[in-house]
C-alpha positions in Angstrom: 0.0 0.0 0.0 1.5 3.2 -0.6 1.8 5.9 1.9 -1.4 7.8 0.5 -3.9 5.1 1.0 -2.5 4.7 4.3 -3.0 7.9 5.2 -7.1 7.5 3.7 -7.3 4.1 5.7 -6.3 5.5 8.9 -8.2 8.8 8.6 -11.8 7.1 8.1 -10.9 4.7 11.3 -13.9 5.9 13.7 -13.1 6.6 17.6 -15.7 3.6 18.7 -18.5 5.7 21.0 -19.7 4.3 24.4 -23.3 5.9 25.2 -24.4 5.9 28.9 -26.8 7.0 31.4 -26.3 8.5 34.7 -28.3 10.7 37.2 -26.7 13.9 38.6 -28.3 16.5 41.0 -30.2 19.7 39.9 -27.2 21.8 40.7 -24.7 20.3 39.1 -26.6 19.7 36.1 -26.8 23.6 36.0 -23.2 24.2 36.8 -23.3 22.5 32.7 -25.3 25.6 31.8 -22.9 28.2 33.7 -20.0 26.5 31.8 -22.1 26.7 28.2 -22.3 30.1 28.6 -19.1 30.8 30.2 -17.8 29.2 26.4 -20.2 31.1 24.5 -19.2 34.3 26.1 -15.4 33.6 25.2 -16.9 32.8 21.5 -17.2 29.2 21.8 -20.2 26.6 21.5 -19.7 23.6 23.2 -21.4 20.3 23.9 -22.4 18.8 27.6 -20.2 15.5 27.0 -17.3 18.3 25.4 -17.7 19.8 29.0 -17.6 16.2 31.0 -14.9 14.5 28.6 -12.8 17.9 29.6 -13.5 17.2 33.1 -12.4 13.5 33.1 -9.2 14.5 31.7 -8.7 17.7 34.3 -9.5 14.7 37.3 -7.1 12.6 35.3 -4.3 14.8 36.0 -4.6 14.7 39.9 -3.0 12.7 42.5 -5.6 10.1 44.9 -5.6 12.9 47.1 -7.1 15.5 45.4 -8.8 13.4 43.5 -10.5 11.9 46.8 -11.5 15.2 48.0 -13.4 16.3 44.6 -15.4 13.6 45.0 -16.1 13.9 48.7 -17.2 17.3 48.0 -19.6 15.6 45.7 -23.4 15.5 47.2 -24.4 12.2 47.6 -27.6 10.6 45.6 -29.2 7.6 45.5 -27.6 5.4 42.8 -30.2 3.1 40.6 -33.0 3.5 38.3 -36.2 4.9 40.1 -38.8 2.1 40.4 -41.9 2.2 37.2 -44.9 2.9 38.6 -47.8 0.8 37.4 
């Protein structure tokens, strides 16, 4: 293969995309909002996973320590799905 149809090959390969669930409290679902505009006001739209995928990466970067203590500071909710009612 020469170098340019590697270069086609590899450029069409796909990032494989893992779609999820989860709950979250009211207020930190808005803290998403504060962020969205905070990037519109610097001139830039972004996405809620663009926000929590920058997140992930900003937590990846700390030790078990701090790490530890972001989550502490996290309220606590009630993991699960809430029951159907019939």
């Amino acid at each position: 293969m020469t170098a340019r149809k590697t270069a086609k090959k590899s450029a069409k390969l796909r990032v494989k995309l893992i779609r999820d669930s989860f709950a979250m409290p009211e207020s930190d679902f808005a803290v998403i909002g504060t962020l969205k505009s905070t990037a519109l006001g610097a001139r830039r739209a972004v996405k809620k996973s663009e926000l929590l995928r920058a997140g992930l990466r900003m937590l990846a970067t700390l030790d078990a320590t701090a790490l530890l203590a972001a989550i502490d500071g996290l309220e606590p909710i009630k993991t699960g799905r809430p029951k159907k009612h019939t």
